[in-house]
PyMOL Python script that loads the backbone (N, CA, C, O; Angstrom):
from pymol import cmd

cmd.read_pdbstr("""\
ATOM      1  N   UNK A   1       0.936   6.177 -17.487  1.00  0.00           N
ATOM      2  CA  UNK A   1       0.759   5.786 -16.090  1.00  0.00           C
ATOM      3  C   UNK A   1       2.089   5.869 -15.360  1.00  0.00           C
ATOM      4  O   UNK A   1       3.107   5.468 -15.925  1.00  0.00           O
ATOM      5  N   UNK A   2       2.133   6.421 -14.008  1.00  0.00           N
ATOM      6  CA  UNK A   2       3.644   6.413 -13.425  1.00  0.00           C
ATOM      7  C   UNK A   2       4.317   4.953 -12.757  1.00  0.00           C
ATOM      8  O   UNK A   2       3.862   3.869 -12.394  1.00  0.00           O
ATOM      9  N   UNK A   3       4.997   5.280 -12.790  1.00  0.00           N
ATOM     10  CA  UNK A   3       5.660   3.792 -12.013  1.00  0.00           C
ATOM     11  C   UNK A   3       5.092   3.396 -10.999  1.00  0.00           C
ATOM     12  O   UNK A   3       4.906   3.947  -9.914  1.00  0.00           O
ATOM     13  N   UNK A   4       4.765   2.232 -11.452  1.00  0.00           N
ATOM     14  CA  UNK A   4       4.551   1.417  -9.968  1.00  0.00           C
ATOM     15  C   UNK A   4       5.058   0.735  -8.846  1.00  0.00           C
ATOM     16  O   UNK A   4       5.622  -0.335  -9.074  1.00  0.00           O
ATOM     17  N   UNK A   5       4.970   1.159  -7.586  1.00  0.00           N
ATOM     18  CA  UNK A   5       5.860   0.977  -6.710  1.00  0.00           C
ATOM     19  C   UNK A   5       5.018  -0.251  -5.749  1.00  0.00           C
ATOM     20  O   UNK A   5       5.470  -0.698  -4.695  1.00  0.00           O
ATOM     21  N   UNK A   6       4.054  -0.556  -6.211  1.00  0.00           N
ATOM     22  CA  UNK A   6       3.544  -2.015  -5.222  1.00  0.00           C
ATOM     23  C   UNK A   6       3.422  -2.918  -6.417  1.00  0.00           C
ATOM     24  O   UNK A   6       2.871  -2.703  -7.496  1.00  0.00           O
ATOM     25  N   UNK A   7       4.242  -4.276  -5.859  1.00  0.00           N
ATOM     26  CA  UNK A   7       4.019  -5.687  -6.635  1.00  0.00           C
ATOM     27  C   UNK A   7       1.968  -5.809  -6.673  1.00  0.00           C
ATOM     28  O   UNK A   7       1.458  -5.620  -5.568  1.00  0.00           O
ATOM     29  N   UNK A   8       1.656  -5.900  -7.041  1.00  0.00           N
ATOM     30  CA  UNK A   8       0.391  -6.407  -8.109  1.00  0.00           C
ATOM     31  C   UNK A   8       0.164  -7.843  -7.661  1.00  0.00           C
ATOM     32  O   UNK A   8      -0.894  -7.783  -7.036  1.00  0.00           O
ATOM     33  N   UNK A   9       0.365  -8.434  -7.655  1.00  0.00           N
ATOM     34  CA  UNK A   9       0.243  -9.682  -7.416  1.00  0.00           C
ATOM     35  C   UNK A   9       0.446 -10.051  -5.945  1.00  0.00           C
ATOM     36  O   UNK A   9      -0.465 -10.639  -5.362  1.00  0.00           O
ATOM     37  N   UNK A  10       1.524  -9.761  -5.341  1.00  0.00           N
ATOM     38  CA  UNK A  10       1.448 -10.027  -3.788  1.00  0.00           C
ATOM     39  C   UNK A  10       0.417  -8.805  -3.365  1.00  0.00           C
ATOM     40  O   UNK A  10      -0.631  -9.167  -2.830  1.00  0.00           O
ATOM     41  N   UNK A  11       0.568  -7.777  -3.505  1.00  0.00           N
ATOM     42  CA  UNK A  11      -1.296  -6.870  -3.010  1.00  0.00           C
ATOM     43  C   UNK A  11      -2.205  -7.646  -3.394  1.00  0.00           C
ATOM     44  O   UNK A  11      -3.191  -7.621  -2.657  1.00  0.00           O
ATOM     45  N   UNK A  12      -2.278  -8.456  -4.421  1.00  0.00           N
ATOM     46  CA  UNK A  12      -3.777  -8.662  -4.460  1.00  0.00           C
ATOM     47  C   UNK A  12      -3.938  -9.828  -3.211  1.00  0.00           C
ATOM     48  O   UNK A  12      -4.737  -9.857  -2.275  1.00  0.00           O
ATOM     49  N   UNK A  13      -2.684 -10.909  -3.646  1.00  0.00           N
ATOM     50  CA  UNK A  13      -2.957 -11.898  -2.773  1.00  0.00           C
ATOM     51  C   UNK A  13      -3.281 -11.582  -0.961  1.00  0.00           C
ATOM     52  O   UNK A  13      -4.074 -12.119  -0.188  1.00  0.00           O
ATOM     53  N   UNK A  14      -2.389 -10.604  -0.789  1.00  0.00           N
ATOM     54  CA  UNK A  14      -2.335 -10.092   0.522  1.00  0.00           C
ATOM     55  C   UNK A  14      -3.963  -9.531   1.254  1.00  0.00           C
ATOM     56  O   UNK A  14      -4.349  -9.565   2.422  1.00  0.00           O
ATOM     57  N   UNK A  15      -4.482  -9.150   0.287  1.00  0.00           N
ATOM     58  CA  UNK A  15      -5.856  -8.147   0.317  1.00  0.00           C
ATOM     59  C   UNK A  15      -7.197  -9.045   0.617  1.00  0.00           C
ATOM     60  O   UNK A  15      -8.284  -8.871   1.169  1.00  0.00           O
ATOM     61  N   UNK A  16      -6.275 -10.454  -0.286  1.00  0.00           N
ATOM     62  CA  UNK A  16      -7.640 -11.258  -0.415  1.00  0.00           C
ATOM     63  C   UNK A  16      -7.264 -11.839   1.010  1.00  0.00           C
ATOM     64  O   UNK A  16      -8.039 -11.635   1.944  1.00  0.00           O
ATOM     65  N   UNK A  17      -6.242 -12.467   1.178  1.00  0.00           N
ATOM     66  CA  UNK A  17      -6.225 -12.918   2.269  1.00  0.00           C
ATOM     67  C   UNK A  17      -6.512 -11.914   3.965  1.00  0.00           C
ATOM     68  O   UNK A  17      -6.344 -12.463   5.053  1.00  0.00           O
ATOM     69  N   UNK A  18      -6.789 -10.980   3.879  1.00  0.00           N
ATOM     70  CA  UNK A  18      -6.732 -10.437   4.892  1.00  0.00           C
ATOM     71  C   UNK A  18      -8.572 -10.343   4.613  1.00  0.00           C
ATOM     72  O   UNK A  18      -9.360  -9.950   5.474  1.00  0.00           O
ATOM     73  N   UNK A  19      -8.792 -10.603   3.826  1.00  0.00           N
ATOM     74  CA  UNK A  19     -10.351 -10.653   3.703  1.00  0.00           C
ATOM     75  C   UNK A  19     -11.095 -11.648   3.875  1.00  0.00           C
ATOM     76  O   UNK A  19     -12.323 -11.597   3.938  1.00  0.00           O
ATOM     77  N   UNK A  20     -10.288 -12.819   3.981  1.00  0.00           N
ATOM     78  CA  UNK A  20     -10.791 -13.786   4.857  1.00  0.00           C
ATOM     79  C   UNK A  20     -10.753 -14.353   5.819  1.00  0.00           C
ATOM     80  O   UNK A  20     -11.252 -15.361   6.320  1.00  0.00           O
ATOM     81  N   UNK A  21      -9.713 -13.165   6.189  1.00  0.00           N
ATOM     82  CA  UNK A  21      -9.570 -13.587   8.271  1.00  0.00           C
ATOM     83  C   UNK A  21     -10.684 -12.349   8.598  1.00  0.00           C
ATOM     84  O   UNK A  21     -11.739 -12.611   9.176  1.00  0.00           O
ATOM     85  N   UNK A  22     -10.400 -11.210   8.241  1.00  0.00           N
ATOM     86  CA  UNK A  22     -11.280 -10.015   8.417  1.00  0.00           C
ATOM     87  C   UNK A  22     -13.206 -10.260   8.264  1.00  0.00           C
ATOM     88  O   UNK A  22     -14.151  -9.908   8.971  1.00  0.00           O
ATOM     89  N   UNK A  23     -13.110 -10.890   7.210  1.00  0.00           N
ATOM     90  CA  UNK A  23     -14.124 -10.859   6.479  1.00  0.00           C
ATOM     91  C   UNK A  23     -15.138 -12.359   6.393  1.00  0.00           C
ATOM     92  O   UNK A  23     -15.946 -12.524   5.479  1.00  0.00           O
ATOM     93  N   UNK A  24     -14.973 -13.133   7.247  1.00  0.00           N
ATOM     94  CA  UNK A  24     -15.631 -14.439   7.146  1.00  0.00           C
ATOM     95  C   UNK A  24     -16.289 -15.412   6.588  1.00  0.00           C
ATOM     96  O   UNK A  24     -16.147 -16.622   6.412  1.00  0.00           O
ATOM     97  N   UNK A  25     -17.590 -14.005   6.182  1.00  0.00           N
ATOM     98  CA  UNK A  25     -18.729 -14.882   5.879  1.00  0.00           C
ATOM     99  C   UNK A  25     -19.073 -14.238   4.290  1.00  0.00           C
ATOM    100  O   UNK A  25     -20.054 -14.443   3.576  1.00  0.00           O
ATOM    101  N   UNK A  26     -17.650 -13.237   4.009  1.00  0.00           N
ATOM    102  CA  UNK A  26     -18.075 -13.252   2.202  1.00  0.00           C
ATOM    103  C   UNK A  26     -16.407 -14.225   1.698  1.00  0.00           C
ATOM    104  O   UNK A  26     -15.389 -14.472   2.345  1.00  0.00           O
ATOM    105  N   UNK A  27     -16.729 -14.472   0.596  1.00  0.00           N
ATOM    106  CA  UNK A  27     -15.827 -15.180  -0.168  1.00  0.00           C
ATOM    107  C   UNK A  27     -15.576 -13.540  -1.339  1.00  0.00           C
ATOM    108  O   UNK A  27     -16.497 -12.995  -1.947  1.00  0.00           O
ATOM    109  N   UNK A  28     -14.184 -13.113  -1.355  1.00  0.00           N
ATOM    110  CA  UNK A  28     -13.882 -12.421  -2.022  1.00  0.00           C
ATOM    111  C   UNK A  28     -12.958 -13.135  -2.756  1.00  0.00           C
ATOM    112  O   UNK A  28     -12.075 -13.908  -2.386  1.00  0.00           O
ATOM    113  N   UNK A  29     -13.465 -12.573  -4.403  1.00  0.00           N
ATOM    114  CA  UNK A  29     -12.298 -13.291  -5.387  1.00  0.00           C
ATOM    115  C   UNK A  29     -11.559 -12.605  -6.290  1.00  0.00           C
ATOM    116  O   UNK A  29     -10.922 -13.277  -7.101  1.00  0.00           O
ATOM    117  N   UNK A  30     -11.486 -11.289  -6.347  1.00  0.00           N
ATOM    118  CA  UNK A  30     -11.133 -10.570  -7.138  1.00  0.00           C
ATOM    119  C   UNK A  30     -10.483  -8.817  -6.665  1.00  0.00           C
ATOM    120  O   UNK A  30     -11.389  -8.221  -6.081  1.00  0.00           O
ATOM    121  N   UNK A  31      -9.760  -8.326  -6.735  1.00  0.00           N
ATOM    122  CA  UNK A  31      -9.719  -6.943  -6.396  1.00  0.00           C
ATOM    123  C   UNK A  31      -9.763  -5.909  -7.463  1.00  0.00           C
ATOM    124  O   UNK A  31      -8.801  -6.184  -8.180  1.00  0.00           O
ATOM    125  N   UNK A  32     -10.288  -4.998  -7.889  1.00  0.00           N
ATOM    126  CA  UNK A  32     -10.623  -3.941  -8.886  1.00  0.00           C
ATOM    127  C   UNK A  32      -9.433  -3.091  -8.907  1.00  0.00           C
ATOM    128  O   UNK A  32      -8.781  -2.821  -7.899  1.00  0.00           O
ATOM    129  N   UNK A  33      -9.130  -2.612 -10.285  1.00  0.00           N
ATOM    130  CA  UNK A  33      -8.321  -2.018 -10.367  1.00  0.00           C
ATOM    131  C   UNK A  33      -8.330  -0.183  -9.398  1.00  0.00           C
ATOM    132  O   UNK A  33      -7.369   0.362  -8.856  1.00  0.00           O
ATOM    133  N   UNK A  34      -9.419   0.200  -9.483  1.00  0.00           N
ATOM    134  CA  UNK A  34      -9.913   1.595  -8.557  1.00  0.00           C
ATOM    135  C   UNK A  34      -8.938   1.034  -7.445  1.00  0.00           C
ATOM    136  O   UNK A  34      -7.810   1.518  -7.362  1.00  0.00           O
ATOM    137  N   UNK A  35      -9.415  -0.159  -6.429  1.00  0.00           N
ATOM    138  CA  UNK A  35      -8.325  -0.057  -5.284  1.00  0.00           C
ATOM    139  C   UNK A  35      -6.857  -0.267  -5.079  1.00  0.00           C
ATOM    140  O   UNK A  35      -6.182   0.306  -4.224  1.00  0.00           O
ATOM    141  N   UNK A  36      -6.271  -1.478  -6.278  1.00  0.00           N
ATOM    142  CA  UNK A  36      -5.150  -0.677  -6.500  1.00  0.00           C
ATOM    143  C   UNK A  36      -4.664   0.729  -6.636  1.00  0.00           C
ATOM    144  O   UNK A  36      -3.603   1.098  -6.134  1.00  0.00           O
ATOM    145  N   UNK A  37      -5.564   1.612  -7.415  1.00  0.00           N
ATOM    146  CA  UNK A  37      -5.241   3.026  -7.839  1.00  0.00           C
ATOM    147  C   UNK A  37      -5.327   3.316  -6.293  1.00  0.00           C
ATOM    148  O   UNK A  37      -4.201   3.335  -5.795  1.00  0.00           O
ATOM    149  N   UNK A  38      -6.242   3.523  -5.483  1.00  0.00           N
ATOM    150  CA  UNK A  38      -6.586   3.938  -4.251  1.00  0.00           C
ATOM    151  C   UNK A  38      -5.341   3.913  -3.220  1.00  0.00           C
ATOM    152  O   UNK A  38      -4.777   4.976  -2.960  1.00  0.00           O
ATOM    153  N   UNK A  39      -4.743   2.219  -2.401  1.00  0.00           N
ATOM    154  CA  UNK A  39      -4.171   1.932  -2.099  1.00  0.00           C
ATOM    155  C   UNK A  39      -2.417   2.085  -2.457  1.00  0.00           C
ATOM    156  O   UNK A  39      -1.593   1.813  -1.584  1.00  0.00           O
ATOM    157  N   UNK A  40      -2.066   2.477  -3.621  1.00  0.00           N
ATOM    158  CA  UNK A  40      -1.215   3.180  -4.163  1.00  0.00           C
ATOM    159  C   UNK A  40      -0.758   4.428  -3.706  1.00  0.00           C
ATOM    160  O   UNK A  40       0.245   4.803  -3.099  1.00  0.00           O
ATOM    161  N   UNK A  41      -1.857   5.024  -4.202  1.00  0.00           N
ATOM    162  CA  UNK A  41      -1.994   7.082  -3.478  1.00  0.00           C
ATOM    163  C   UNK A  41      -1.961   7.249  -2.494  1.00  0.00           C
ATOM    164  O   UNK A  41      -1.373   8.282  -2.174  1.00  0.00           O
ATOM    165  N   UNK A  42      -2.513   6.433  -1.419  1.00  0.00           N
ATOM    166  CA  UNK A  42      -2.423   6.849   0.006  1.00  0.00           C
ATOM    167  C   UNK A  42      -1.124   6.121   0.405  1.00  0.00           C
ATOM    168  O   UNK A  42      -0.722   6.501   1.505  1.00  0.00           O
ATOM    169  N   UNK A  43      -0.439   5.287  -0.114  1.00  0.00           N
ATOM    170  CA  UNK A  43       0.794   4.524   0.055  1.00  0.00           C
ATOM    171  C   UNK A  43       1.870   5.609  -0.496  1.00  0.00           C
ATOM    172  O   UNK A  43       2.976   5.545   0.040  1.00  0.00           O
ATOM    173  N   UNK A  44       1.694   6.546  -1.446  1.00  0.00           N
ATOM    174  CA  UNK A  44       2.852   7.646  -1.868  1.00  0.00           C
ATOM    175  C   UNK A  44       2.486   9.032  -0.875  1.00  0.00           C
ATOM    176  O   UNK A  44       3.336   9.721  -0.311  1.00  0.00           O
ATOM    177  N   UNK A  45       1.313   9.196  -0.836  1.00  0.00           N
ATOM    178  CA  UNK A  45       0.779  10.134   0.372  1.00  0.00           C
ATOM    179  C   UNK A  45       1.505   9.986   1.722  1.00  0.00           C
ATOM    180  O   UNK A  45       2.149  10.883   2.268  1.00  0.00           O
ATOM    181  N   UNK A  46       1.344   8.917   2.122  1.00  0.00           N
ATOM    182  CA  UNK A  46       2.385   8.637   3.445  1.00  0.00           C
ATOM    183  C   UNK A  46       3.699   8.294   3.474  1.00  0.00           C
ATOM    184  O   UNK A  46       4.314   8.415   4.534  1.00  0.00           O
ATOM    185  N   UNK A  47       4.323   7.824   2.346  1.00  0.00           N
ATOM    186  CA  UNK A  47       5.896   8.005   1.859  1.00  0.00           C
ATOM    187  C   UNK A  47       6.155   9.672   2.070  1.00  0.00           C
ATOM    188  O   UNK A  47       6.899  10.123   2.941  1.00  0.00           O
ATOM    189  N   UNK A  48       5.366  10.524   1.063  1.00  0.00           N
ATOM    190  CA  UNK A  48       5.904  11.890   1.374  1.00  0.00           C
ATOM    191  C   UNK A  48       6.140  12.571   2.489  1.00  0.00           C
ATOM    192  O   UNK A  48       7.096  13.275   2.814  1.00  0.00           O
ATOM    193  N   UNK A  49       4.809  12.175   3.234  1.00  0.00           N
ATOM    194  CA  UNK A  49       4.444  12.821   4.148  1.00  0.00           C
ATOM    195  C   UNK A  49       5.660  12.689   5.808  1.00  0.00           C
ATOM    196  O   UNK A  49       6.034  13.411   6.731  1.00  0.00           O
ATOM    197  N   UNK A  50       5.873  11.065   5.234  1.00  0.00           N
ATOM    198  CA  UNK A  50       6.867  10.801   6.374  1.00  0.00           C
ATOM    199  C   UNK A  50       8.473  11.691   5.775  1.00  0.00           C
ATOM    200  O   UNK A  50       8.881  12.567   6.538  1.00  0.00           O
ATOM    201  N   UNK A  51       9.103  11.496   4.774  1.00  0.00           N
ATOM    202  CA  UNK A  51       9.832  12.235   3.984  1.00  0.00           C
ATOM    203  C   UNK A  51       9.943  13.558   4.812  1.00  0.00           C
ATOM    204  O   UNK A  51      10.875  13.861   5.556  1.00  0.00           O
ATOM    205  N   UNK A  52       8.724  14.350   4.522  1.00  0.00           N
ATOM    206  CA  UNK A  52       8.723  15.907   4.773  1.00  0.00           C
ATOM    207  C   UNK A  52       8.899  15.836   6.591  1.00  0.00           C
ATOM    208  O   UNK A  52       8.686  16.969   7.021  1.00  0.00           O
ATOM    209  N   UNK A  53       9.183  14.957   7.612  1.00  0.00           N
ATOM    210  CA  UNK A  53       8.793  15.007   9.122  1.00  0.00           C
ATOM    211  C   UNK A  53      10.684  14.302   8.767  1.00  0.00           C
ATOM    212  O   UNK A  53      10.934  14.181   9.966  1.00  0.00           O
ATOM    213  N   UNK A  54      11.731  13.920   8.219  1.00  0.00           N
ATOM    214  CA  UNK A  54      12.932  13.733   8.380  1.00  0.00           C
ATOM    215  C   UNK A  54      13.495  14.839   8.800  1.00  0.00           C
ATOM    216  O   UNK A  54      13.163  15.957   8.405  1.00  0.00           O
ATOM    217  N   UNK A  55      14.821  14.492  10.034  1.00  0.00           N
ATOM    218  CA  UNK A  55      15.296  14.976  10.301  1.00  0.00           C
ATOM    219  C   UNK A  55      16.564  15.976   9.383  1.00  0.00           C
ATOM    220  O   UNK A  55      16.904  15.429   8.334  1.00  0.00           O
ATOM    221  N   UNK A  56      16.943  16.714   9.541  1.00  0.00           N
ATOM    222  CA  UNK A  56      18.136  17.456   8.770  1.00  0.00           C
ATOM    223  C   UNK A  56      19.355  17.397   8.981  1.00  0.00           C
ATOM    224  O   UNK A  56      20.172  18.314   9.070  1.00  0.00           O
ATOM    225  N   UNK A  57      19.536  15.903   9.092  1.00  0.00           N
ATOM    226  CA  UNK A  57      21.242  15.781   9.569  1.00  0.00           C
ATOM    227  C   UNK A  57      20.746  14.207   8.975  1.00  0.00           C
ATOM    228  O   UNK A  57      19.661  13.625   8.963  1.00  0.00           O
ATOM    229  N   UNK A  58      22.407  13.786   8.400  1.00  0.00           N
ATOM    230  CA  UNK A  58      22.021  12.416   8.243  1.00  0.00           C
ATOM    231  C   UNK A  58      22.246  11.977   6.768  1.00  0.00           C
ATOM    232  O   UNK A  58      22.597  12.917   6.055  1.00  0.00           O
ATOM    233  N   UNK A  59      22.136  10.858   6.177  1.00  0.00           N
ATOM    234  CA  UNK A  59      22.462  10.564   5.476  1.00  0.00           C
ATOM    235  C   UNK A  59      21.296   9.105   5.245  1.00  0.00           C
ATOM    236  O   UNK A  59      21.276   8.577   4.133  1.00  0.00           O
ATOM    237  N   UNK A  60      20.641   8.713   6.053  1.00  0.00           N
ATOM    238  CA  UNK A  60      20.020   7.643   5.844  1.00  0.00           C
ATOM    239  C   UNK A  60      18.694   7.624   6.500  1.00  0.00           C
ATOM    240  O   UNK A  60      18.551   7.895   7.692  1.00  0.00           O
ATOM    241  N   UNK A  61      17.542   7.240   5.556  1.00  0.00           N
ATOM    242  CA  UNK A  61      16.426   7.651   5.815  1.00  0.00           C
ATOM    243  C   UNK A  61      15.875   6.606   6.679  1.00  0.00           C
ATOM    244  O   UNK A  61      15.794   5.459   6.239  1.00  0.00           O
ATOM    245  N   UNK A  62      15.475   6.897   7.902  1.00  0.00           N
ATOM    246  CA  UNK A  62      14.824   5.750   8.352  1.00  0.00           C
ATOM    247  C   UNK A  62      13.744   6.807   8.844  1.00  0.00           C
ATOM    248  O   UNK A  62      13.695   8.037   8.872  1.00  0.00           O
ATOM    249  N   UNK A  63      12.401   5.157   9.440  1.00  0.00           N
ATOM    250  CA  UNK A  63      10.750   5.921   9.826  1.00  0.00           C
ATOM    251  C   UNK A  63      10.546   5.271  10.939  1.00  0.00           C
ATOM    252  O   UNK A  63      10.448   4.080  10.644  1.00  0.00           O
ATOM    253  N   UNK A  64      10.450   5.401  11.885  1.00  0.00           N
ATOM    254  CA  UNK A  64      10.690   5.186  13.394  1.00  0.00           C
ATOM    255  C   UNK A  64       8.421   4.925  13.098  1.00  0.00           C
ATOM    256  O   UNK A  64       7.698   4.669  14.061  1.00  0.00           O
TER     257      UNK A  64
END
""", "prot")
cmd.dss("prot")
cmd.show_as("cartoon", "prot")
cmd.util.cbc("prot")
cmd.orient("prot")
């Protein structure tokens, strides 16, 4: 498996909690590993993607 670049534990907590401001009237208690995998990929997907739109001068990466 490659390195993991999201804490596990604050995602989950974060996920659940946004699922009960979002989400009201279910009680979610658990998150599956699939959406970690999910939420991961599209989290390195948009790292690259911003990466490949840097400018060519510079020395320090910032994402406006």
């Amino acid at each position: 498996m490659r390195n993991q670049i999201l804490n596990r534990s604050q995602t989950r907590e974060f996920i659940l909690q946004m699922c009960e401001r979002h989400r009201p009237g279910w009680k979610f208690t658990r998150v599956s590993a699939d959406a970690f995998t999910s939420i991961e990929a599209e989290l390195r997907v948009r790292i690259i993607d911003k990466i490949k739109r840097l400018p060519a001068v510079g020395r320090t990466v910032r994402f406006d």
